[in-house]
Z-matrix of the N, CA and C atoms (Angstrom, degrees):
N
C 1 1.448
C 2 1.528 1 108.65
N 3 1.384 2 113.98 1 118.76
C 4 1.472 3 107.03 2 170.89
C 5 1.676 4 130.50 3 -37.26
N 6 1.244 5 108.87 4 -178.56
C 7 1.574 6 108.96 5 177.06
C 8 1.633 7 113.38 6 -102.45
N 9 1.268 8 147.33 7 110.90
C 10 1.229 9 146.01 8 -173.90
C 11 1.080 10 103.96 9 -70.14
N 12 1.524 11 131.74 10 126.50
C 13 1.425 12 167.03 11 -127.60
C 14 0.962 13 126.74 12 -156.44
N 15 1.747 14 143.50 13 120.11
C 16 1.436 15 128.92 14 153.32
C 17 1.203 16 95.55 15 -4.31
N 18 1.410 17 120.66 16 -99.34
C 19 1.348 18 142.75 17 -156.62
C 20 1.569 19 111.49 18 -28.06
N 21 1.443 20 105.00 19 -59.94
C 22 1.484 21 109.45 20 179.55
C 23 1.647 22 110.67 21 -69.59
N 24 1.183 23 137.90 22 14.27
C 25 1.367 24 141.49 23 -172.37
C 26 1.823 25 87.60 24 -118.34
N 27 1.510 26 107.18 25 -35.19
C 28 2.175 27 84.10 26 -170.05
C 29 1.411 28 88.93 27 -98.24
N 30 1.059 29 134.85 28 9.36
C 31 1.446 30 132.65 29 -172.60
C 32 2.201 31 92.91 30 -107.65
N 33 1.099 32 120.54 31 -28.99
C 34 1.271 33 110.48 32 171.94
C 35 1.598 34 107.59 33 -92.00
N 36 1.242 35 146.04 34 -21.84
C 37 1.709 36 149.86 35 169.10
C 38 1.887 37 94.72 36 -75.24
N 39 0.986 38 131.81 37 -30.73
C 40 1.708 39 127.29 38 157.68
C 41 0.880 40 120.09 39 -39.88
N 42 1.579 41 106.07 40 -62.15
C 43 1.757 42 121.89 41 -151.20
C 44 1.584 43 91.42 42 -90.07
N 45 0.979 44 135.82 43 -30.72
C 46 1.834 45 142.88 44 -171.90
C 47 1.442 46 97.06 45 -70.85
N 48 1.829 47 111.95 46 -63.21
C 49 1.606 48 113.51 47 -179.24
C 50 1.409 49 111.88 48 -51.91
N 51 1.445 50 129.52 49 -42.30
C 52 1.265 51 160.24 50 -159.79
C 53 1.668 52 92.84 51 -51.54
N 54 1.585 53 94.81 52 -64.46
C 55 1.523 54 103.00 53 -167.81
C 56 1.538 55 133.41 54 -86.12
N 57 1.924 56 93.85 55 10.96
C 58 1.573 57 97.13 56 171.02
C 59 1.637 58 105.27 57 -124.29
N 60 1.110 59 145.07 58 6.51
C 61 1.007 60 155.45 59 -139.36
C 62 1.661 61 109.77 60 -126.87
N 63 1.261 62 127.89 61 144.71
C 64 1.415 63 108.74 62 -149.07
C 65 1.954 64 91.03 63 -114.32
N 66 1.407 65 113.51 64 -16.22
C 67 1.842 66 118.69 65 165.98
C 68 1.648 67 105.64 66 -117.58
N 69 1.751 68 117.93 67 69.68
C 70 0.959 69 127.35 68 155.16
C 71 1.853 70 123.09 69 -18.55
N 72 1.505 71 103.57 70 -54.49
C 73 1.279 72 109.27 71 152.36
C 74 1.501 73 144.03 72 -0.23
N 75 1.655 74 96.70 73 -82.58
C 76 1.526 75 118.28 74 172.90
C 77 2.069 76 107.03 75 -77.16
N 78 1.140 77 104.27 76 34.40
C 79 1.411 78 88.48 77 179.37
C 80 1.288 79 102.46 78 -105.20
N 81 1.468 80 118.37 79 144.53
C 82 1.563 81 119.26 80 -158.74
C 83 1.454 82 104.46 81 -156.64
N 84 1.495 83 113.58 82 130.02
C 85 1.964 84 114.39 83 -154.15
C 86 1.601 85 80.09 84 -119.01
N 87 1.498 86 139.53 85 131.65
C 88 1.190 87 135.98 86 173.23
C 89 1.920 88 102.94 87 -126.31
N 90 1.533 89 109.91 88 115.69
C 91 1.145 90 121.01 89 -178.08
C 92 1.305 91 104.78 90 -74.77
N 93 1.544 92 137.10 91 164.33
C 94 1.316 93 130.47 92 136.32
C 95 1.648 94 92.33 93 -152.54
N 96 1.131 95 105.35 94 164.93
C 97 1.806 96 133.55 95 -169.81
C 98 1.516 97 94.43 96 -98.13
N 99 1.228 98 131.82 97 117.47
C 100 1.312 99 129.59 98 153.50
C 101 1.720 100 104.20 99 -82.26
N 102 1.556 101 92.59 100 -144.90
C 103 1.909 102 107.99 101 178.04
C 104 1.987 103 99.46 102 -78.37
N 105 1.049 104 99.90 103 -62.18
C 106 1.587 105 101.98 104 -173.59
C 107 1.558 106 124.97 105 -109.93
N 108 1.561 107 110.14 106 -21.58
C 109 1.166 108 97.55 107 175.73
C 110 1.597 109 108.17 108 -143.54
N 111 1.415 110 130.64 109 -179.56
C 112 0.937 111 121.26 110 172.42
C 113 1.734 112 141.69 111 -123.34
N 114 1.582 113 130.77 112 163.24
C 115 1.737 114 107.12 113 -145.10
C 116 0.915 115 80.80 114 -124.41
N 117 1.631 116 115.64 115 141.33
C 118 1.442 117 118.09 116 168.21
C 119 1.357 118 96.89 117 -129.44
N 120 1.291 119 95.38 118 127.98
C 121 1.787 120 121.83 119 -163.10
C 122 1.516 121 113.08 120 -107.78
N 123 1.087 122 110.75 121 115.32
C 124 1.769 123 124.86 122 -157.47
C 125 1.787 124 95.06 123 -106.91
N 126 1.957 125 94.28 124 124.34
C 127 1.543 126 83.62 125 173.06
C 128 1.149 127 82.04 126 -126.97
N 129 1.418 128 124.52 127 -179.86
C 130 1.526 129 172.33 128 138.98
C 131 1.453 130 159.32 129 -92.98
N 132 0.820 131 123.82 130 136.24
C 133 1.579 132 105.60 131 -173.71
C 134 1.602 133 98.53 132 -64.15
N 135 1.400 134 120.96 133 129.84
C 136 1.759 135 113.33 134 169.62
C 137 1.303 136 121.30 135 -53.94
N 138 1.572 137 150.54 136 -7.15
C 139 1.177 138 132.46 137 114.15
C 140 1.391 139 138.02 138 -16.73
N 141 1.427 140 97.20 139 -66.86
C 142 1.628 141 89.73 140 166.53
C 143 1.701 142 143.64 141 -71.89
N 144 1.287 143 114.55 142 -16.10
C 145 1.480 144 150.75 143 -177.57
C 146 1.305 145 95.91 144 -34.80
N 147 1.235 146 124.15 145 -53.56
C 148 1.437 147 138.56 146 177.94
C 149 2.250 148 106.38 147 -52.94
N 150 0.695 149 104.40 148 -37.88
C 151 1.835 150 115.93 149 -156.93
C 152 1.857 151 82.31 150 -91.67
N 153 0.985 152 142.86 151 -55.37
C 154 1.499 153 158.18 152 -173.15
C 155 1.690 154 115.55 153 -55.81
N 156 1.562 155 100.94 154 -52.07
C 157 1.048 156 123.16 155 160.09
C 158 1.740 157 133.70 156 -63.94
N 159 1.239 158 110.16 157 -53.02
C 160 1.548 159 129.15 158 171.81
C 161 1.941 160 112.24 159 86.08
N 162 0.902 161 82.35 160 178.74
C 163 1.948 162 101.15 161 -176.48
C 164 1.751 163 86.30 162 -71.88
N 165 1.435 164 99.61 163 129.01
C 166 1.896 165 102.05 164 -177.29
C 167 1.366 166 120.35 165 41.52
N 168 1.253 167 121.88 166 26.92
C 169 1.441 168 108.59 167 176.75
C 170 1.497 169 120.09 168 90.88
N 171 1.556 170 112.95 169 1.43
C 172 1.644 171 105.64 170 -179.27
C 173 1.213 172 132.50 171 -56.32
N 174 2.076 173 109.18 172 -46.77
C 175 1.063 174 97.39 173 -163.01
C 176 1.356 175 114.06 174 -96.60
N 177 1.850 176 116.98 175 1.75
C 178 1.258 177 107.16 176 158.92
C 179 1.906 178 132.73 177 -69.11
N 180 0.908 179 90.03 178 -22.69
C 181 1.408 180 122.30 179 179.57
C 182 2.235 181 97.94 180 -75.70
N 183 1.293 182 102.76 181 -41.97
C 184 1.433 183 84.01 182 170.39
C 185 1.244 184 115.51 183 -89.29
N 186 1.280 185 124.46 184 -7.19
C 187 1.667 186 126.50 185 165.94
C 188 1.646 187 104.81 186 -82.43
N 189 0.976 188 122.81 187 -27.38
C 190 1.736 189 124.41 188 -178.53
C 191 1.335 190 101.05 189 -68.38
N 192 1.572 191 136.90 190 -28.77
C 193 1.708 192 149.24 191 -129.76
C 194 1.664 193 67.44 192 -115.27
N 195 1.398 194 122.64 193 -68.88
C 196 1.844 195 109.27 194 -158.87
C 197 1.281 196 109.94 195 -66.27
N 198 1.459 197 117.53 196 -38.20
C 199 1.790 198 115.16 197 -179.80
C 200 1.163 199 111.84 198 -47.22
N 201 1.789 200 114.60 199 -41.18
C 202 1.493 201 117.45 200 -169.16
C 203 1.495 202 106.92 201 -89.54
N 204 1.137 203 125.16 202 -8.05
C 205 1.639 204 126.78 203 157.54
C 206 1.287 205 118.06 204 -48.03
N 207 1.677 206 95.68 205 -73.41
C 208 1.799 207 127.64 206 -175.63
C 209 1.787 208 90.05 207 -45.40
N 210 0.883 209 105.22 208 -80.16
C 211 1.944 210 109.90 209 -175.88
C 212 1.293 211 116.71 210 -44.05
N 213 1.171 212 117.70 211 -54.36
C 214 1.419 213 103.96 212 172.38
C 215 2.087 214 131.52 213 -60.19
N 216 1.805 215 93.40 214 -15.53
C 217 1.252 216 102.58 215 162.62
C 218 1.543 217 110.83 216 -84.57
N 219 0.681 218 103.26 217 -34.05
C 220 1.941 219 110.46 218 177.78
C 221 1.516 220 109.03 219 -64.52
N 222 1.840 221 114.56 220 -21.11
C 223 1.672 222 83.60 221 -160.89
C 224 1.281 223 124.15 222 89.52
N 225 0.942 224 131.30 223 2.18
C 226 1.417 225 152.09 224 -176.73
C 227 1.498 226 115.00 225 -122.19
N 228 1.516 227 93.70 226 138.45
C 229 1.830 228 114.12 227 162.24
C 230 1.135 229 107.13 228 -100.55
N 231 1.813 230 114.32 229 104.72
C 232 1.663 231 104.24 230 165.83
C 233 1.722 232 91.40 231 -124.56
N 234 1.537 233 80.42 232 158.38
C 235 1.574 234 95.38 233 161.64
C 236 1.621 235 124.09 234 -139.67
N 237 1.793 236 90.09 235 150.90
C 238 1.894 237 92.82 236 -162.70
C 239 1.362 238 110.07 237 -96.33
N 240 1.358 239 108.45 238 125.02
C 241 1.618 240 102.54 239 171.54
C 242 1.678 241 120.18 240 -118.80
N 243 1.011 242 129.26 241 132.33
C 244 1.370 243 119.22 242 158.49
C 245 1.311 244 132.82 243 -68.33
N 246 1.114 245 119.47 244 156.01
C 247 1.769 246 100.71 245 -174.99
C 248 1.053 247 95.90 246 -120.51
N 249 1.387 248 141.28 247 138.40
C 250 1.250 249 161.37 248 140.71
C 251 1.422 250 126.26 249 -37.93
């Protein structure tokens, strides 16, 4: 089984956005390093924002549930944001 990674954490919020999103294209994972942990900031084409997001917040919230899986196997504090 591979090793879970920064890398392999914005490389799995890609392939997830990737696969609900209707301009795969414009999908864009932006890392930055805070003090302790780190945010990986999910944009979109604003068309899609809606599909990423979900009805009340589900399916970001089920992409927030795997980031904090992946990271917590990694050893890592990340956090998921959408960008508006």
């Amino acid at each position: 089984m591979p090793e879970v990674t920064k890398e392999t954490i914005k490389a799995l919020i890609e392939y997830v956005a990737e696969s609900l999103v209707d301009e795969p294209r414009n999908v864009r994972v932006k890392e930055a390093q805070k003090e302790s942990y780190t945010v990986m900031e999910l944009s979109v084409s604003a068309e899609d924002l809606g599909k990423v997001i979900g009805k009340n917040g589900q399916t970001a919230r089920a992409i927030r549930t795997i980031v904090n899986a992946a990271a917590s196997k990694a050893g890592e504090k990340v956090i998921f944001e959408i960008k508006e």
